[in-house]
C-alpha positions in Angstrom: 0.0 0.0 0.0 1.4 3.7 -0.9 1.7 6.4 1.5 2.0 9.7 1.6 5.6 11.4 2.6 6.7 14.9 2.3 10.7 15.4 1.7 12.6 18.7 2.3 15.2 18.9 -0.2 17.4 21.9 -1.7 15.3 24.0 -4.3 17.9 24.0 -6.8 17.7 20.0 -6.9 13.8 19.3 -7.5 13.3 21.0 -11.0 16.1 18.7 -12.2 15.3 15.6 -10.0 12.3 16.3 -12.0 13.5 16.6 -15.6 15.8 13.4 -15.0 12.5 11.5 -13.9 10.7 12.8 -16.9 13.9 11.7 -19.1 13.7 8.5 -17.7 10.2 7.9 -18.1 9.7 7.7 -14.4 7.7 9.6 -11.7 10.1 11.4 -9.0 8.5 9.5 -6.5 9.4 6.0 -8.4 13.1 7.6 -8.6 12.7 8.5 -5.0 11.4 5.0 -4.0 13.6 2.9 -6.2 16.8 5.1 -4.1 15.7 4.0 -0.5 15.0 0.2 -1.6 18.2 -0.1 -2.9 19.8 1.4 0.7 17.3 -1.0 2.8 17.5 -4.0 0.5 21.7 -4.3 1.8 22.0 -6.7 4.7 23.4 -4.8 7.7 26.9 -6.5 7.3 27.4 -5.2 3.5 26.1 -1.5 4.3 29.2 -2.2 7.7 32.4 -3.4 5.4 31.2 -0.8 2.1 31.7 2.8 1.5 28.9 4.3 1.1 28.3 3.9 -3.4 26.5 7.0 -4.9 23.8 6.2 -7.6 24.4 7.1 -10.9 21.1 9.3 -10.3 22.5 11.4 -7.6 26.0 11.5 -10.2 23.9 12.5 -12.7 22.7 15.6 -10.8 26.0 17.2 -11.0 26.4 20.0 -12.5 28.6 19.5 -16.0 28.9 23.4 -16.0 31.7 25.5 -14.3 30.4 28.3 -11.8 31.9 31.3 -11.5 33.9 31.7 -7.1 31.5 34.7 -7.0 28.4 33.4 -7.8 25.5 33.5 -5.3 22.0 32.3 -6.7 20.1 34.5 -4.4 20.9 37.2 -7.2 18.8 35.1 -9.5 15.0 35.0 -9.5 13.5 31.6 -11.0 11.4 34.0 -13.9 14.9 34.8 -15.3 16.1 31.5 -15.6 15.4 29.4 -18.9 12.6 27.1 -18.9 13.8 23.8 -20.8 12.1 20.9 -21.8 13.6 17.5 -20.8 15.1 16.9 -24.3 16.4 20.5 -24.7 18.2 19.8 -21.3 19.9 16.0 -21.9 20.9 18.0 -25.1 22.7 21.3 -22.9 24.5 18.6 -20.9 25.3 16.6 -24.0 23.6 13.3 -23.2 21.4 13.5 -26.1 
């Protein structure tokens, strides 16, 4: 049976959390859900002799894009920055 849970995560990560889900053909809340079964489906003893392994969705939310020392994105309000489709994203990272 699904439930209902409410996340607090970093504002810059949900819009592309969700273009990867919609590039994937996935809801965020399958991506979301797929994540944790894979951390609770470990027996205790792998998850106590393993570094911890980061997803290759968590990799793929890293940014490809150098960032200027003196950038601070509370300059920035959301209605100036572009509004991309999924496609027109993969393509600006180069993954399509």
């Amino acid at each position: 049976m699904d439930r209902k849970l409410t996340l607090k995560l970093d504002e810059d990560v949900i819009p592309q959390a969700k273009i990867y889900a919609a590039s994937q053909n996935r809801s965020l809340s399958g991506l979301v859900e797929g994540y944790l079964k894979s951390l609770v489906s470990q027996n205790d003893s792998d998850r106590e002799n393993e570094e911890i392994k980061i997803s290759p969705f968590v990799k793929s939310m890293t940014s490809r894009i150098g960032i200027p020392s003196d950038w601070n994105p509370k300059d920035f309000k959301e209605s100036e920055l572009p509004i991309m489709t999924a496609q027109e994203y993969l393509v600006s990272i180069g993954r399509k």
